[in-house]
C-alpha positions as CSV (number, residue, x, y, z in Angstrom):
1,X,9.7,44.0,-99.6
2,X,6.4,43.9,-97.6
3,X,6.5,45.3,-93.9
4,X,4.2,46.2,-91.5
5,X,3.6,50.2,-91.1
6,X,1.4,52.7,-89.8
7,X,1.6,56.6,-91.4
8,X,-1.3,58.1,-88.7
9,X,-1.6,57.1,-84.7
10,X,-4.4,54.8,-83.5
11,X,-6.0,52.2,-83.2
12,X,-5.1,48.3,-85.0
13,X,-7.3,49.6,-88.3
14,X,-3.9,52.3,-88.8
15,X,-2.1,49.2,-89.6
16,X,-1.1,48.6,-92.8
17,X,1.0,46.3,-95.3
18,X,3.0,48.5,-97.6
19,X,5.8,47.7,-100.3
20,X,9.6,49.5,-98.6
21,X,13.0,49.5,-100.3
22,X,14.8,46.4,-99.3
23,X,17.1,47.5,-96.6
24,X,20.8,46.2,-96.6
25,X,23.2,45.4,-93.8
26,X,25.8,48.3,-92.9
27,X,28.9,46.7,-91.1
28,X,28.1,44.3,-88.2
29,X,25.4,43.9,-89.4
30,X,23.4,41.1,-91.5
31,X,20.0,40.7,-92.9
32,X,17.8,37.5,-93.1
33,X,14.6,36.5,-94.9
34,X,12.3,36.7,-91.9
35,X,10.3,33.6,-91.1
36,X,8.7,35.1,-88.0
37,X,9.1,38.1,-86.3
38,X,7.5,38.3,-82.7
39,X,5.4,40.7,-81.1
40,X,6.0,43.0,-78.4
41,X,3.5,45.8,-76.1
42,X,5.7,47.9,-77.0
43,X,4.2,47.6,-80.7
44,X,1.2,48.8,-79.7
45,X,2.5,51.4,-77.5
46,X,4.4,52.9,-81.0
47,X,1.3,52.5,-82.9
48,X,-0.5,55.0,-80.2
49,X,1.9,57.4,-80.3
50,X,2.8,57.0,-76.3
51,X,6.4,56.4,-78.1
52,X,8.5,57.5,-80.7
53,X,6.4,60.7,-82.6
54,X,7.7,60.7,-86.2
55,X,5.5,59.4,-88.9
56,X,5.6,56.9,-91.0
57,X,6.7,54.2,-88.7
58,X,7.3,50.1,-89.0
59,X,7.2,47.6,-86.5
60,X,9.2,44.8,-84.8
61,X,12.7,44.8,-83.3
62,X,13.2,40.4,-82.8
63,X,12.8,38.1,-85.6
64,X,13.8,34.6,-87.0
65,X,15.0,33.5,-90.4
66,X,17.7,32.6,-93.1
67,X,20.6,34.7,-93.3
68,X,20.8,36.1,-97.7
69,X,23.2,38.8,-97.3
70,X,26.3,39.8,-94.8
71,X,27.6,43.4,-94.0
72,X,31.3,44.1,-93.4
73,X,33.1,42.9,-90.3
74,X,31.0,40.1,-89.9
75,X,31.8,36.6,-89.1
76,X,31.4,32.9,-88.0
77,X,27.7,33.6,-89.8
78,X,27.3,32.1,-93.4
79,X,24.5,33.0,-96.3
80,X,21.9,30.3,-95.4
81,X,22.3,30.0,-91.6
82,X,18.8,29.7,-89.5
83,X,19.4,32.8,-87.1
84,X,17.5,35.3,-84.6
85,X,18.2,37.8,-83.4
86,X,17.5,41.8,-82.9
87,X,17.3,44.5,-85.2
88,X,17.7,47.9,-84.0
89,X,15.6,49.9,-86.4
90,X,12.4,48.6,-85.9
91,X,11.6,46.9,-88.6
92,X,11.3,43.0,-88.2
93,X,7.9,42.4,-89.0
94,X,8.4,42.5,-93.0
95,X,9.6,40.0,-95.4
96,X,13.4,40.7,-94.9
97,X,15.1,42.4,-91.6
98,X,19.1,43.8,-90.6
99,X,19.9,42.2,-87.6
100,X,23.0,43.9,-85.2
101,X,23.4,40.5,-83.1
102,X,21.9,37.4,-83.4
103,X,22.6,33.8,-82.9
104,X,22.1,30.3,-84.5
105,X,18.8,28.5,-84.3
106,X,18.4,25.3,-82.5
107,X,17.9,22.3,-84.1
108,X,15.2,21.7,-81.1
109,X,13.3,25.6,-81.9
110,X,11.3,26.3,-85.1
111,X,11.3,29.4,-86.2
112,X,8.3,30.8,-84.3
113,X,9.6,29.9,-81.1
114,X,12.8,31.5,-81.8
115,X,11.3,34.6,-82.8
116,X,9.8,34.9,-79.4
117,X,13.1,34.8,-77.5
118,X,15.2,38.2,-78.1
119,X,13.7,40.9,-76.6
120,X,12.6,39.0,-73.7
121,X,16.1,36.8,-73.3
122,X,17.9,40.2,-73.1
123,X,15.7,42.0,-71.0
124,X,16.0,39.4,-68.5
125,X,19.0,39.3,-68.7
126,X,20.1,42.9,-68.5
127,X,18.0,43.0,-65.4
128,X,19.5,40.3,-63.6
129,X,22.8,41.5,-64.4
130,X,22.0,44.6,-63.2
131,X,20.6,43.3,-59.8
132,X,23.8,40.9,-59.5
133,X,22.0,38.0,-59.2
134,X,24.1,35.1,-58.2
135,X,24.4,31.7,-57.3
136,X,22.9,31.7,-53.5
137,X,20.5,34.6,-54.3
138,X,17.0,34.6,-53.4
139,X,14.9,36.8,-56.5
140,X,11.4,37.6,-56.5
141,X,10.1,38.1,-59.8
142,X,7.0,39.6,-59.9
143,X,5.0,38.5,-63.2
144,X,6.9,35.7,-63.4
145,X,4.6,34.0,-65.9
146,X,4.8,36.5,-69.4
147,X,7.9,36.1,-71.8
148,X,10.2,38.4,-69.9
149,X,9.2,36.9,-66.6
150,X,9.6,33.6,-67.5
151,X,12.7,34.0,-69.2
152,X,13.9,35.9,-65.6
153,X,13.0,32.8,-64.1
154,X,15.1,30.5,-66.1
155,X,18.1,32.8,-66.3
156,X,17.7,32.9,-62.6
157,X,17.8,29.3,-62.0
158,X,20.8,28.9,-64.3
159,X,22.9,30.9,-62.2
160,X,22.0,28.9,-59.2
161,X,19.5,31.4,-57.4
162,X,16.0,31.0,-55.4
163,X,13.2,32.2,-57.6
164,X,10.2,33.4,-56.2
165,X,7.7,33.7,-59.1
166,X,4.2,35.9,-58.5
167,X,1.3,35.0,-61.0
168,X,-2.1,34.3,-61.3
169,X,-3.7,31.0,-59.5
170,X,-3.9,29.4,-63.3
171,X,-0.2,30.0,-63.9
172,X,1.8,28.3,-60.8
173,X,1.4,24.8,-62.3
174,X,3.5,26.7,-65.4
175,X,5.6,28.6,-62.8
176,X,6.5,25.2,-60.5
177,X,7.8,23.5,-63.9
178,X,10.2,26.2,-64.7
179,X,11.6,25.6,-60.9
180,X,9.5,28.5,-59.4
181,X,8.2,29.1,-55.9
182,X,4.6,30.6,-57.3
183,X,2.7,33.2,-54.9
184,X,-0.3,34.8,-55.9
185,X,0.1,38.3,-56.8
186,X,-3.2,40.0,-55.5
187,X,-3.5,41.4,-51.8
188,X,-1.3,39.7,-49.4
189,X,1.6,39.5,-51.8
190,X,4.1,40.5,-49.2
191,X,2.6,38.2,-46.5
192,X,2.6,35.0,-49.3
193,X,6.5,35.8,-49.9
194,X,7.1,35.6,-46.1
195,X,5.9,32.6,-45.6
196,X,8.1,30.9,-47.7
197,X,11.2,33.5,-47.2
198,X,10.5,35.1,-43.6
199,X,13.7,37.1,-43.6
200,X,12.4,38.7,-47.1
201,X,14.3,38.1,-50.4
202,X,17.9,39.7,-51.9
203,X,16.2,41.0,-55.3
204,X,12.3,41.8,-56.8
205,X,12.4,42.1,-60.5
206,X,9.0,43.6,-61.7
207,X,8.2,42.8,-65.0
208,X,4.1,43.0,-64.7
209,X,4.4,46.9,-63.5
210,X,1.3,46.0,-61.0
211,X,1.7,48.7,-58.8
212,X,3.7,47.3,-56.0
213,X,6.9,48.7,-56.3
214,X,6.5,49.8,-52.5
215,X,6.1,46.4,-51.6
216,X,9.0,45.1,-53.3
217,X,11.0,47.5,-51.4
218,X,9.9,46.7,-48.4
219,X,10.5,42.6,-48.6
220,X,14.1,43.7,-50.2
221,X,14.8,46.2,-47.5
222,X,16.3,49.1,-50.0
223,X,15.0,50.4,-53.8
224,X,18.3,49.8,-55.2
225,X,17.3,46.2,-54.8
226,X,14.7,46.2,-57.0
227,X,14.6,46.7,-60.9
228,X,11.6,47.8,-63.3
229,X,11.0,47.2,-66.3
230,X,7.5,47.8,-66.9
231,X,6.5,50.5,-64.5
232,X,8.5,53.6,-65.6
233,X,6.1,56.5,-63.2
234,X,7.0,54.4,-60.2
235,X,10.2,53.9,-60.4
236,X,10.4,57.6,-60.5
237,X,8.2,58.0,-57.4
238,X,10.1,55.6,-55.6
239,X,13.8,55.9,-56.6
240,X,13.6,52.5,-58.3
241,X,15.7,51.7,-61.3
242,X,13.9,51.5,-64.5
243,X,16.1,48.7,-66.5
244,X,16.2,50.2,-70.5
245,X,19.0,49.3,-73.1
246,X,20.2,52.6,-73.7
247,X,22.8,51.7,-70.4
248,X,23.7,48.5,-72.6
249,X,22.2,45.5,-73.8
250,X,23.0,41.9,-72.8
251,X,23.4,40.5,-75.9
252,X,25.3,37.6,-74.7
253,X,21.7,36.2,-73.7
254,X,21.0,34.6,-77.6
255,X,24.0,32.8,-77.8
256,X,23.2,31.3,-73.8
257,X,19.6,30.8,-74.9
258,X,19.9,28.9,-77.9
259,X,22.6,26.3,-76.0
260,X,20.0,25.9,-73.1
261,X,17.0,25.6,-75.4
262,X,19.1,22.9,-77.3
263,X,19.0,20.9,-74.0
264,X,15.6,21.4,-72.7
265,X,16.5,24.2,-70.0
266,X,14.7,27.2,-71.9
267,X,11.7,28.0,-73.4
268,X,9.3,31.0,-74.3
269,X,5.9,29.9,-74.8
270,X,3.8,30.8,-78.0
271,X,0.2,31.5,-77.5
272,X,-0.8,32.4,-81.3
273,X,0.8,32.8,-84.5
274,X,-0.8,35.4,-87.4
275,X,0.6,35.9,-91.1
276,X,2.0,39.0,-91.2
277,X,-0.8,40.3,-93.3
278,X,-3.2,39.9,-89.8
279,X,-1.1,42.2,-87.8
280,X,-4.0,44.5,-87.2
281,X,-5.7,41.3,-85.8
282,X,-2.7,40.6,-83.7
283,X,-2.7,43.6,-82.4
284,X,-6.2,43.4,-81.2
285,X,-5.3,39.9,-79.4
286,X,-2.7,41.7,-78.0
287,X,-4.2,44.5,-76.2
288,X,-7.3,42.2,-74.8
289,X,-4.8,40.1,-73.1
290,X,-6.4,36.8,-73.9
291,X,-3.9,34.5,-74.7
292,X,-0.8,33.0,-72.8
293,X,2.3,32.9,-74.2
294,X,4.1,35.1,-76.9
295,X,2.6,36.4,-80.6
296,X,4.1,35.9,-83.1
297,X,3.3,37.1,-87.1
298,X,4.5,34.8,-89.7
299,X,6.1,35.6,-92.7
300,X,5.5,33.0,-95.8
C-alpha cells in the first residue's frame, strides 16, 4: 500500500510517499480502505522530531472509509460498512488503515467530513469528562473556534451547559451559531468573561494554549478547574491538568457524534482537502495557519 512517511526529521520536503506491507487487523481491531484521513499539529510536530524519536515514521491516527477486512472479537461491523474511526499506530494517512474503535458514517457526512471528527470528538470529550461538565455548568472554552474547540462547544451544549467561547473577532458569527457566548481572546479576556458571567465561570478548557492559563484560574477560582490540552509547560507551571489519552480515551464520543451529526447538531468544519500525494503541501498549509476549518488528505 501507499502511506505517508518521513525516514529523516524536518521540514514538509522530508515527506514522502512510499510503498509498506499492508497491515492487518489483530483482534478488536479492523481495517478499512481509507477515503480520507485528516490532519492533525500533531503531524507536524512528529515530523520535527519534538515527538516520538525513532525513524522511519508514518503519519495519521483518524481516518474514514470502507471496512475490507475484520480481526477477531469483532462485531456489529460488516466488510463494506462506511466507518471512522481511530487507529492507534499512526498510520491513517495511506491507502488502507487498522482502526481499534470506530463508528458508522452518517448518511448526512461524506467521508472528508468524517475524517475530521475523531481526534477532536474524543479530545473534547475526554476533557469535558474530566472537568465534569454538566447540565447547569457554566464552561469557558478558550479557542473555541478550531476542531477541538468547536467540537468542546457542541458537546458542551449537549449536556445542557453555558458555553463561553474565546476567538478571534472573525469567528463569533461561527461561535454564536454553534450556541456560543463569543469573547475576544486578546487583552481584557478576563474582564470580557465578567461581563457576561460576573461571578466567573465553573470550568475553562484551553484548547488554543495562548498563554493564559493564569487567567483561567483566576475566573475559575482553583487550577483543578481548568484542563489543557494544548499548553503542556504551563500546566506544569501552574498545577493545571494536561488532558492526554494515556489516562483513557472517550471513545464513546464517535458513536454520539455520528447520531448528532445525523440530525444537524454536530459538525467539524473542513477548510481544505489535498490527495494524499500533496501532504508535503498540506503540511505547509498547516503550519502557516491560513485556513479555517480542518485538513484533510484524500485517498483516491
Amino acid at each position: 500500500m501507499r502511506a505517508a512517511q518521513f525516514s529523516r526529521f524536518g521540514g514538509p520536503e522530508v515527506l514522502e510517499i512510499v510503498d509498506l506491507p499492508d497491515p492487518h487487523p489483530g483482534a478488536g481491531e479492523i481495517r478499512i480502505k481509507v477515503r480520507a484521513a485528516g490532519i492533525n499539529a500533531s503531524d507536524w510536530k512528529k515530523r520535527q522530531g519534538l515527538m516520538d524519536q525513532e525513524l522511519p515514521q508514518t503519519l495519521g491516527y483518524e481516518a474514514a472509509g470502507i471496512v475490507d477486512e475484520i480481526g477477531d472479537g469483532v462485531s456489529g461491523v460488516t466488510v463494506g460498512d462506511r466507518v471512522f474511526g481511530a487507529s492507534p499506530y499512526g498510520a491513517a494517512q495511506a491507502e488502507l488503515a487498522l482502526l481499534s474503535y470506530w463508528a458508522p458514517i452518517p448518511n448526512s457526512l461524506d467521508y472528508a467530513r468524517s475524517a475530521a471528527i475523531p481526534a477532536a470528538a474524543e479530545t473534547a470529550a475526554r476533557s469535558l469528562d474530566q472537568l465534569g461538565v454538566t447540565a447547569g455548568s457554566t464552561v469557558l472554552i478558550n479557542g473555541a473556534s478550531g476542531s477541538v474547540g468547536s467540537a468542546a462547544v457542541q458537546l458542551a451544549m449537549e449536556r445542557g451547559a453555558r458555553v463561553i467561547g474565546t476567538g478571534s473577532p472573525g469567528t463569533h458569527d461561527a461561535l454564536r451559531l454553534l450556541g456560543a457566548e463569543p469573547v475576544a481572546y486578546s487583552d481584557g479576556m478576563p474582564e470580557r468573561v465578567r461581563a457576561i458571567m460576573p461571578s466567573g465561570v465553573d470550568f475553562a478548557l484551553d484548547v488554543a494554549g495562548s498563554g493564559v492559563l493564569p487567567e483561567l484560574v483566576e475566573l475559575v477560582g482553583a487550577p483543578e478547574h481548568v484542563i489543557t490540552v494544548a499548553d503542556f509547560h504551563g500546566a506544569q507551571q501552574t498545577g493545571i491538568r494536561f488532558s492526554h489519552g494515556d489516562t483513557g480515551r472517550a471513545t464513546y464520543a464517535l458513536a454520539q457524534d455520528a447520531q448528532m451529526a445525523e440530525t444537524g447538531r454536530f459538525s467539524i468544519q473542513v477548510g481544505q482537502t489535498f490527495p494524499l500525494t500533496e501532504v508535503a503541501h498540506a503540511h505547509r498549509v498547516g503550519e502557516a495557519g491560513t485556513v479555517r476549518g480542518k485538513l484533510v488528505l484524500l485517498v483516491d
